[in-house]
C-alpha positions as CSV (number, residue, x, y, z in Angstrom):
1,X,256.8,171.2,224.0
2,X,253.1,171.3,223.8
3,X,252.6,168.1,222.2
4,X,254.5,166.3,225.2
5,X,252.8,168.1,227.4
6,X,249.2,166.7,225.7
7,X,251.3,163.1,225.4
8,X,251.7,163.4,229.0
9,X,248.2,164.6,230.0
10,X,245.9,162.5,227.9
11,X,248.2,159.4,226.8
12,X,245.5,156.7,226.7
13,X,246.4,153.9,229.0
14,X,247.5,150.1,228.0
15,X,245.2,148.3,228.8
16,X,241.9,150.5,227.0
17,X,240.7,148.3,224.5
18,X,239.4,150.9,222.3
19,X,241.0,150.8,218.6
20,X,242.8,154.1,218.7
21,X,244.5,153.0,222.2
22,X,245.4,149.8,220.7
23,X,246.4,151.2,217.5
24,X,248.5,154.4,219.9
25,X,250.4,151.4,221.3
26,X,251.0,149.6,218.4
27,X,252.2,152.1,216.7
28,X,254.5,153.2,219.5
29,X,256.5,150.0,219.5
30,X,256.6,150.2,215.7
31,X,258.4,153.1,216.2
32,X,260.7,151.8,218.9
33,X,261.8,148.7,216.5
34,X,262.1,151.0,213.8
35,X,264.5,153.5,215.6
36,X,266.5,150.4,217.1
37,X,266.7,148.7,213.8
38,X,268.2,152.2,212.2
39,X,270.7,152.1,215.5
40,X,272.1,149.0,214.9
41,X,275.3,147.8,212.3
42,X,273.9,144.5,210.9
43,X,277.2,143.5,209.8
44,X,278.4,143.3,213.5
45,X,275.2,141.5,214.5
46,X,274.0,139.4,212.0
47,X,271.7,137.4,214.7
48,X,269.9,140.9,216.6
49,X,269.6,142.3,213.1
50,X,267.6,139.3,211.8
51,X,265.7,139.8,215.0
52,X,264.9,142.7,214.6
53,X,263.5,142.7,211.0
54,X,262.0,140.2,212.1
55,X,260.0,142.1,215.0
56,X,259.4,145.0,212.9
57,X,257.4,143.0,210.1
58,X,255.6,141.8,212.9
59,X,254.3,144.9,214.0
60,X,253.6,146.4,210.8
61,X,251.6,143.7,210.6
62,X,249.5,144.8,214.2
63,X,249.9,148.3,212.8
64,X,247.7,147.1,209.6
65,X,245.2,145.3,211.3
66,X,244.2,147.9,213.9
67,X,244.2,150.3,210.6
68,X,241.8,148.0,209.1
69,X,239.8,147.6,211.8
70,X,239.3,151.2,212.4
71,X,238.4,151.7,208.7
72,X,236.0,148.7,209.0
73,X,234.2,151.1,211.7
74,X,234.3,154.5,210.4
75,X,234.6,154.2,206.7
76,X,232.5,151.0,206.3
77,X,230.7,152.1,202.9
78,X,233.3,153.6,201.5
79,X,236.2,150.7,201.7
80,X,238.1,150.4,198.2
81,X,236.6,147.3,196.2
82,X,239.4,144.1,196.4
83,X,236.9,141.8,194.2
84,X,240.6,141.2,193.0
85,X,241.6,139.3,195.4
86,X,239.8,135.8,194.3
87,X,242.6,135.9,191.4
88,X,245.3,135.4,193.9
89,X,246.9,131.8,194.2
90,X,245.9,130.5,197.6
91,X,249.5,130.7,199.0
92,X,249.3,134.3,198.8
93,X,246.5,134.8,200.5
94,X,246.9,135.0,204.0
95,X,247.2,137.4,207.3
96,X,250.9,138.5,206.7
97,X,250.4,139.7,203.3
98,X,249.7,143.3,204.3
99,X,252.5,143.9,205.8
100,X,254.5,142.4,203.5
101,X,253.0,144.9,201.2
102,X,253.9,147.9,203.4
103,X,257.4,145.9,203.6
104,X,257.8,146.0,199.8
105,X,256.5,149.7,199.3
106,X,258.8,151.1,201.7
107,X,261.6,148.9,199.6
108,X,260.4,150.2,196.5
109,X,260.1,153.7,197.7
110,X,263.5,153.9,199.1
111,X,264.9,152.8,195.5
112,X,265.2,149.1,195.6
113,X,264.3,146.8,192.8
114,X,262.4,143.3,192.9
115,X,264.7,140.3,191.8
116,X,264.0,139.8,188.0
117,X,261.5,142.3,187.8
118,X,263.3,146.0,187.2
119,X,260.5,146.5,184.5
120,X,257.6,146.6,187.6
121,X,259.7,147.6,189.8
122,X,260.0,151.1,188.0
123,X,256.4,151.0,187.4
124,X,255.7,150.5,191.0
125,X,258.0,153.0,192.8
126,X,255.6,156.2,192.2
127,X,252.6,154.1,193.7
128,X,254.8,152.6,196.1
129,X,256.0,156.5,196.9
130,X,252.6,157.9,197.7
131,X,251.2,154.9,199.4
132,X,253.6,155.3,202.2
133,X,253.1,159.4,202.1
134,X,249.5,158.5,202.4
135,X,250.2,155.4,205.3
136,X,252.7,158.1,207.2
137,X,249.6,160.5,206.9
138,X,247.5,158.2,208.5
139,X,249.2,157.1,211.4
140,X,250.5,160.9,212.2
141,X,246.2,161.6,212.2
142,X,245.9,158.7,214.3
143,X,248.1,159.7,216.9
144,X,247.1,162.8,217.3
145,X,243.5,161.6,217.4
146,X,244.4,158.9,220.2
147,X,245.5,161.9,222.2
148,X,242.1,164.0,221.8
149,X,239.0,161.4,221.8
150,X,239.2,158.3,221.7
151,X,236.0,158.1,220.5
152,X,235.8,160.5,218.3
153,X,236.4,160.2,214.3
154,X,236.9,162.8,212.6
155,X,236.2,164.2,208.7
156,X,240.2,164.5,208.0
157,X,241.1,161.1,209.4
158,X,238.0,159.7,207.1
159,X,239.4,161.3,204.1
160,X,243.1,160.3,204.7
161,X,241.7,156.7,205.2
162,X,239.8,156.8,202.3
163,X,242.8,157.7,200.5
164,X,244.9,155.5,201.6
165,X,242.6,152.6,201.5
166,X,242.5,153.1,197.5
167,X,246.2,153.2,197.4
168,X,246.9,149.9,199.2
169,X,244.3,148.1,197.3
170,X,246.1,149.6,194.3
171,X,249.3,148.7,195.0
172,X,248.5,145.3,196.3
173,X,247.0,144.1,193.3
174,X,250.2,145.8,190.8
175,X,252.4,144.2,193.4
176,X,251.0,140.4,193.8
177,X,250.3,140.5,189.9
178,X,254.3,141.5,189.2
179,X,255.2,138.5,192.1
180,X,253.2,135.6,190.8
181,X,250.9,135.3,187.9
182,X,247.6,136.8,188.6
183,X,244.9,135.8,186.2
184,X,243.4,138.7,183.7
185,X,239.6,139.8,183.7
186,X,239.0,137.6,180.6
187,X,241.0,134.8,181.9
188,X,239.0,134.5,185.2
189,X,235.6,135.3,183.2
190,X,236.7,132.3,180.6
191,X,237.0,130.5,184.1
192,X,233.8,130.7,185.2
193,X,232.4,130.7,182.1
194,X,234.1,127.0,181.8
195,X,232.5,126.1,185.6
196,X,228.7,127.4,184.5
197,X,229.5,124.6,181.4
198,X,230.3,121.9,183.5
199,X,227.7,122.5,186.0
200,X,225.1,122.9,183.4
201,X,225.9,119.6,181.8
202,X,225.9,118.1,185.3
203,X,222.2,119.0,185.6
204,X,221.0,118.2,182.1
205,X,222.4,114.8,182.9
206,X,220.4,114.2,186.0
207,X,217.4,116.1,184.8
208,X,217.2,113.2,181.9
209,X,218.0,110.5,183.7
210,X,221.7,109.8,182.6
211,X,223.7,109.9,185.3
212,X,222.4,109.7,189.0
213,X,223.3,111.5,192.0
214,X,224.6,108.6,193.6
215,X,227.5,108.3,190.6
216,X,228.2,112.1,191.6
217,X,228.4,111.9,195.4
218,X,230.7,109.2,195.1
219,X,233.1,111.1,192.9
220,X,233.0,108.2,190.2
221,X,236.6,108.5,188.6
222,X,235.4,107.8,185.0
223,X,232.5,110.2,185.3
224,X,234.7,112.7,186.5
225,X,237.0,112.3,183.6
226,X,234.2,112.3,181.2
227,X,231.8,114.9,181.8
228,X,234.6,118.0,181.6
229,X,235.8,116.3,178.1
230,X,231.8,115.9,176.8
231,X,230.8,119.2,177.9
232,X,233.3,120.8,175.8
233,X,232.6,118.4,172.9
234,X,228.8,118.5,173.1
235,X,228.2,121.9,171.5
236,X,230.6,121.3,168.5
237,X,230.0,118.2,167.4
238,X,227.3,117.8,164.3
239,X,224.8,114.9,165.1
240,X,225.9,112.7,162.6
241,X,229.4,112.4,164.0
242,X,227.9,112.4,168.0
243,X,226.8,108.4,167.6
244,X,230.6,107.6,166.1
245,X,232.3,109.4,169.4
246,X,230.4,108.3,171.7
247,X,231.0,104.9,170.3
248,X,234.8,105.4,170.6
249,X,234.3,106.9,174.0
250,X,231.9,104.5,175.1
251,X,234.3,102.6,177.7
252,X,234.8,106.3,179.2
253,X,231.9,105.3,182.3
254,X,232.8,102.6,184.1
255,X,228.9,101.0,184.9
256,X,226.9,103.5,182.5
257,X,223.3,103.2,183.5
258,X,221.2,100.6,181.4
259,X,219.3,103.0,179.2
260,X,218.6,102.7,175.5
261,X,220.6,105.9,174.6
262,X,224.5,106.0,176.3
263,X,225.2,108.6,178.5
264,X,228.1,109.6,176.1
265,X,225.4,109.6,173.3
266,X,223.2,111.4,175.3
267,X,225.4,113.9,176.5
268,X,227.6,114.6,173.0
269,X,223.9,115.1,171.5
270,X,223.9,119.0,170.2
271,X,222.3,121.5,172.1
272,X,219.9,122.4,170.3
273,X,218.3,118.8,169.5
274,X,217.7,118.7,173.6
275,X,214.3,119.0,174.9
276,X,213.5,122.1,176.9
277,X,214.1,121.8,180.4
């Protein structure tokens, strides 16, 4: 009785543009999906039930953003690390991901399994358990808050969005990686290790006077071919073989530039015979 009595007295009104109003609202029509969704027999409405689902992805997703706006201005130091996130194929990243995330936990949580994977499925379901604890933790705090001070934070909401912050970078990161294939730490550190090569022939190249930029800015196909396959070759190579390669490979450049030494030569020459930059 009391708590619709303080709904009634300090509701925050529509159109306040504050972050717990928006998030109150939000969260409100979450809520009314949900409770329609639950309502309705999907079998005798196929059409309104698709809707529906439909809807209620939707504002999970509205839900979400608020959430992460509000942690974004009270938790701003203390947001859980997602350095993890550059390891995701491009198609997966983009704005509805979080809620499909929420989407899946809840799925998970409830007892449902991910086609072809029942392995990380099991796995998943105690994370997927306690992040949506946690998420029902923090929108119960918000609430409550909206109806308070609505520009007020205070140390419990902090804490239960700290928690939860951890627990959806978690699970977002177990659940992507089980969905698509998500490069390991040494794989993505071979990556850039592989990047730093070809840059670093790159430069050598110009620095001596093999290639010019001109060759580079115009995205030259054979030089493009070539320089990947002789930066990988350069360092193994003895010196003694490096003349008969780059012989073989000497048609690799289209319009090599007129120099004594070949650009293959010069660039399947050992490291260590270079001259300090």
């Amino acid at each position: 009785m009391m708590n619709r009595f303080r709904k009634w007295l300090y509701k925050p009104k529509r159109s306040d543009p504050q972050l717990l109003a928006r998030f109150y609202y939000a969260d409100e029509e979450l809520n009314q999906v949900a409770a329609e969704l639950d309502s309705l027999d999907g079998r005798k409405d196929p059409q309104r039930c698709t809707l529906l689902v439909s809807q209620f992805r939707s504002c999970q997703d509205n839900v979400l953003n608020i959430i992460n706006q509000i942690m974004d201005e009270c938790i701003p130091q203390d947001r859980a690390p997602r350095d993890f996130c550059v390891k995701f194929p491009e198609e997966i990243r983009h704005d509805n991901l979080a809620g499909q995330l929420w989407f899946g936990a809840e799925c998970l949580a409830a007892g449902s399994i991910i086609m072809n994977r029942e392995l990380e499925s099991m796995a998943m379901r105690p994370l997927a358990k306690e992040l949506t604890r946690s998420l029902e933790d923090v929108r119960g705090a918000l609430r409550d808050q909206a109806l308070r001070d609505l520009n007020t934070y205070t140390e419990k909401m902090r804490e239960a969005l700290r928690h939860f912050d951890v627990l959806f970078a978690e699970f977002e990161l177990s659940y992507v990686s089980a969905m698509v294939p998500v490069k390991s730490p040494r794989e993505y550190y071979v990556q850039q290790e592989v990047i730093v090569l070809f840059c670093e022939t790159v430069e050598r190249a110009l620095d001596f006077g093999y290639l010019t930029q001109d060759m580079i800015d115009d995205y030259e196909p054979a030089l493009m071919f070539s320089i990947p396959r002789l930066a990988i070759v350069c360092p193994l190579v003895p010196a003694h073989v490096a003349g008969k390669v780059a012989a073989s490979s000497s048609g690799a450049l289209a319009h090599p530039p007129a120099k004594t030494e070949g650009v293959t030569s010069a660039l399947l020459r050992p490291l260590p015979e270079l001259p300090p930059r």
